[in-house]
N, C-alpha and C positions, 0 to 999 in steps of 0.2 A: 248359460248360467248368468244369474244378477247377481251386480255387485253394487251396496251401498255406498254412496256419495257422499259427502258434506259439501257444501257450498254458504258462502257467504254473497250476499244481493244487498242493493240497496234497498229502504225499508218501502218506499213507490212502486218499484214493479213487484216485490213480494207483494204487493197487497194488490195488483194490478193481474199477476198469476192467480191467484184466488179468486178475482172476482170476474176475468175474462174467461180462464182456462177452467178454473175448479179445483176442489182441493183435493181428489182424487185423480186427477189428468195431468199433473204438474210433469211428471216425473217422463212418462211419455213422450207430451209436447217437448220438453228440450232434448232429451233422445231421438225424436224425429227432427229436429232441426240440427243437432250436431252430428249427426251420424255420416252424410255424403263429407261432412269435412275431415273425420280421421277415418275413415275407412277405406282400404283400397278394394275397387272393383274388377274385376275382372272380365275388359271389355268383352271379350270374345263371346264369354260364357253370356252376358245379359244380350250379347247379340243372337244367340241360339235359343235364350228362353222368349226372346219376343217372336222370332223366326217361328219356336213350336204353338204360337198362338194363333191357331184356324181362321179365327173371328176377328182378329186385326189385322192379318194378313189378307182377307178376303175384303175388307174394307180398303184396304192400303191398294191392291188390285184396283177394286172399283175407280178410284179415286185418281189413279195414275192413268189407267184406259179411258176414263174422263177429258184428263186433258191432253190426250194424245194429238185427239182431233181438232186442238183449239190452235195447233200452229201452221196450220193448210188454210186456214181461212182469211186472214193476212196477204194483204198482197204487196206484192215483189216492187 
């Protein structure tokens, strides 16, 4: 559910929102920028939706058997 806001800005970045952001994106853009700061996560849980991800898991694989090999090569 949304819930409306009011805010008060100085009159620079209102006009700086408008002309970077757009005037239908406002609203959004500061909802994705304040959102990680009042919101509690729950680590566990983001650690199991990226775990259920094939294709980043399959990269992250690649990428670690990669450098497996890079510390034999070094010598003593």
């Amino acid at each position: 559910m949304q819930k409306k806001l009011t805010l008060s800005i100085d009159e620079e970045v209102y006009d700086g929102l408008h002309q970077v952001i757009g005037r239908r994106r406002i609203s959004r853009f500061i909802e994705d920028l304040v959102r990680p700061h009042v919101t509690s996560k729950d680590l566990e849980e983001e650690y199991r939706a990226m775990a259920a991800d094939r294709d980043r898991e399959a990269e992250a694989l690649e990428w670690t058997e990669a450098l497996a090999g890079d510390g034999f090569d070094e010598a003593r």
